[in-house]
N, C-alpha and C positions, 0 to 999 in steps of 0.2 A: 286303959278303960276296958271294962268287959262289954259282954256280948249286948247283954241288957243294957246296959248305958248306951251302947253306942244304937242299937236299934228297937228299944222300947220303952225307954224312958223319957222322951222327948215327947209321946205321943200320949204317956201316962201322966207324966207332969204338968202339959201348960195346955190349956183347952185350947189357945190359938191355932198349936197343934194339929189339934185333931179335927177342928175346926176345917182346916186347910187339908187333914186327910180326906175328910169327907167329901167336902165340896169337888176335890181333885177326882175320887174316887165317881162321884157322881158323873162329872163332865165325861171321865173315859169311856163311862158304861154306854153313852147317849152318844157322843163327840167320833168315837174311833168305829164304828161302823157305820157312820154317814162317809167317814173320811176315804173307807173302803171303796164305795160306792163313788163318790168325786173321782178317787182314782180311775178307777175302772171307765167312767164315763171321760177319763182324758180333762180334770177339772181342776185339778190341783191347783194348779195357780190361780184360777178362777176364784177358788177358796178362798186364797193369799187377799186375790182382791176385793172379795165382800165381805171379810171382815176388816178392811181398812174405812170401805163405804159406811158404816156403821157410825162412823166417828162425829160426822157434823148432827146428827139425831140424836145422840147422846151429850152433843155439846150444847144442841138447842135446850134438851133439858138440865142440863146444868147450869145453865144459865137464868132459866127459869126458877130452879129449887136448888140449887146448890149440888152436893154431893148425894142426892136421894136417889136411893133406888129406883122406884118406880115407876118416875118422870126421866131416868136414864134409858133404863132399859125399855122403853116404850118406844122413844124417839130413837132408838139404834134400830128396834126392828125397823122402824115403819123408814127410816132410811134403807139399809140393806135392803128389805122387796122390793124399794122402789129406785135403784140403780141395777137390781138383778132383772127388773120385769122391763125398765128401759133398755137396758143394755141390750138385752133380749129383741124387744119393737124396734128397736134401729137397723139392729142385726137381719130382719125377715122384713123394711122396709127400704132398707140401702141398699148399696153394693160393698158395705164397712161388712165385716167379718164380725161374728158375736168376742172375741178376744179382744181385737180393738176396742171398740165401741167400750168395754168392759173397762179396759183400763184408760181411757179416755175419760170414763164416769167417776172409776174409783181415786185416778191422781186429785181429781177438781174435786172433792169430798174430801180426800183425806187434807188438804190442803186448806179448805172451808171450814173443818173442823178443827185444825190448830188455831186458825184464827180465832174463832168463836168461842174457845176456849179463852184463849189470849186477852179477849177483852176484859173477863174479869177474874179470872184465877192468876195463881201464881205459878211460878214454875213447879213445886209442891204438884200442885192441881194436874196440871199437863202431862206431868209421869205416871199419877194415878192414873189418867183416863187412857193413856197410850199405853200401859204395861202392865196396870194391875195391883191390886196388893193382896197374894189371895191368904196370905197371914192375917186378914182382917175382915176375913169372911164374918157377918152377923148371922141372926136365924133368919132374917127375911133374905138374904142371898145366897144362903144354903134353902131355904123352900122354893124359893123361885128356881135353879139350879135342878133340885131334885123332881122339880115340875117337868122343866123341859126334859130332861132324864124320861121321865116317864111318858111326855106326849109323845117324844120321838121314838124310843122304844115299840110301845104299842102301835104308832101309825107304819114304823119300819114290817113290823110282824103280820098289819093286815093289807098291807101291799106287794109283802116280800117276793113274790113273781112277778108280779105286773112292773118291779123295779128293776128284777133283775133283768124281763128280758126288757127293757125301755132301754138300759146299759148297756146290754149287748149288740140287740138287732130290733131300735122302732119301728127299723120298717116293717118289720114280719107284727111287732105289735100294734102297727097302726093297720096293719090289712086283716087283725084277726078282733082287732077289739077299737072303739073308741078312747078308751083309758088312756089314752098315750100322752095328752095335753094335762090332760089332769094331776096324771102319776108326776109327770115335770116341774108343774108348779107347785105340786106338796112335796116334793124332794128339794126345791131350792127352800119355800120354805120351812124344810126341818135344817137344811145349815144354816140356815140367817135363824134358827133360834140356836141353834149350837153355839153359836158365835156369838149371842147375845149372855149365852149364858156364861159362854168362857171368859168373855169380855169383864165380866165382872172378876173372876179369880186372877185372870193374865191379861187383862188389857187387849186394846184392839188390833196392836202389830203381833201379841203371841199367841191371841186365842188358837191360832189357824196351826199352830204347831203342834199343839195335842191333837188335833184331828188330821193331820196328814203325816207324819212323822212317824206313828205306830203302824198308819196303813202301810205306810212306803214299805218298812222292815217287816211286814207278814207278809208280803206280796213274794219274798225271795225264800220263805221256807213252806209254800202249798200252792196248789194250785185250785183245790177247792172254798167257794166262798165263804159256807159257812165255817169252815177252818180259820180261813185269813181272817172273819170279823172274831170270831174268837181272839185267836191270835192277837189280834190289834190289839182290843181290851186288856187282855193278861199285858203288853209292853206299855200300854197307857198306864195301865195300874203301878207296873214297877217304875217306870222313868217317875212318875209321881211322888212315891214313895223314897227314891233313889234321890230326886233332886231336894224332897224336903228335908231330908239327914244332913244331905249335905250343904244346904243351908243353913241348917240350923248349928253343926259341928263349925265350918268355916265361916258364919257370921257373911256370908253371901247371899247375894238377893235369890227373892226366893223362886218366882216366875221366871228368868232363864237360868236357874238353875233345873229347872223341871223340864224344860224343852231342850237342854244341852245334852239332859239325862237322856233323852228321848233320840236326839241325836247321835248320841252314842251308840246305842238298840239299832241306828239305823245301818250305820258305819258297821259295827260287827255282823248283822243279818249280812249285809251286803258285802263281806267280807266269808264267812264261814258258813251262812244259809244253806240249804240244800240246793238253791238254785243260785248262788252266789258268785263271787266271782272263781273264788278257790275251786269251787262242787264243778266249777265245770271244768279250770283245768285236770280233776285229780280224773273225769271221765273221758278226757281225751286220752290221757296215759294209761288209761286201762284197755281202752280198745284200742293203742297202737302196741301193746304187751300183747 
């Protein structure tokens, strides 16, 4: 096979294609600099667990319309805010840790959601809404996609300080400005739309892989932020790119084939990165030489 076949003909040939570049391409741009920021704020798995919360909101509309957009994605949001804003009120009204509380919320959701599904889909149905099909991306779930792309974009760009320092030190931004409650809860939700949006191309267990997966791998080659969301983006793009060839050459599904790609990025950063594990033996040997 030559070069072309193997990495432009697939993308020239079959609109599904490209379809699934796009939509991939979208969710990166939107997806991997929020995932930066979860890092950073120590959220990671928190991620993990509001895009699972999303499931039984999605299952109520499916239930309701079937396999529709609109009545999906509606009821996932309005699920994830409202295990992240719970999870949250228990967290500042107990003595439960917000972790807890989180996954206490999220197992009882994701578990409510298979059922709800269960009642009237097929096993067919169940995979879709757990995994994805983003080879079956339409133009209404590549707009809505390229929606969220663009709220969370623009809302990242006119908060960009007030976020960064909320991630670092709220305390110093709650003693210098009120923003602090605020910045918080448009930061949860721009991930519970990330999530909504990835949810459609990857399903509700992988949305959360394009969004932590690229951050994880730029975090070990900079130490500057706007680098690593850079960064993220360009390994979102390729694992994207990377998983769909090879889906499409090995007749592999397509959704973990995109996040194993990304997986990979993560394993080699963390292996050859500048601050990986190798960069640091190769600096011990040089200042004991």
């Amino acid at each position: 096979m030559t070069l072309n076949e193997i990495f432009l003909a697939p993308f020239v040939e079959f609109e599904f294609m490209r379809r699934a570049l796009v939509g991939t391409t979208a969710l990166a741009l939107s997806a991997c600099p929020v995932g930066v920021f979860l890092m950073l704020r120590r959220m990671s798995l928190s991620g993990d667990a509001i895009a699972h919360s999303i499931l039984p909101g999605a299952a109520i509309g499916f239930l309701v319309s079937g396999l529709q957009l609109l009545p999906m994605t509606f009821g996932g949001l309005v699920a994830g805010l409202a295990v992240a804003v719970l999870s949250g009120i228990v967290a500042r009204s107990t003595i439960q840790r917000e972790d807890a509380s989180l996954a206490a919320f999220y197992l009882v959701s994701l578990a409510l959601g298979v059922l709800l599904v269960s009642l009237r889909g097929s096993s067919v149905d169940l995979l879709h809404v757990l995994f994805g099909s983003v080879l079956a991306l339409n133009d209404q779930a590549l707009v809505l996609i390229a929606a969220i792309a663009t709220v969370s974009l623009v809302a990242l760009a006119s908060v960009w300080r007030a976020l960064v320092a909320e991630c670092l030190d709220p305390v110093f931004l709650r003693s210098v400005s009120r923003v602090g409650p605020f910045v918080h809860l448009l930061f949860l939700v721009l991930v519970v739309l990330n999530l909504v949006g990835g949810f459609q191309a990857l399903g509700t267990l992988l949305s959360v892989g394009l969004m932590i997966l690229p951050a994880a791998a730029a975090r070990f080659w900079t130490r500057r932020l706007e680098a690593m969301c850079a960064l993220a983006i360009a390994f979102g793009l390729a694992a994207s790119v990377a998983g769909l060839l090879v889906s499409y050459h090995l007749s592999l599904a397509s959704g973990p084939s995109i996040i194993l790609a990304a997986g990979l990025v993560y394993l080699v950063s963390l292996l050859f990165g500048t601050r990986g594990l190798l960069a640091g033996r190769r600096s011990v040997r040089h200042r004991i030489a």
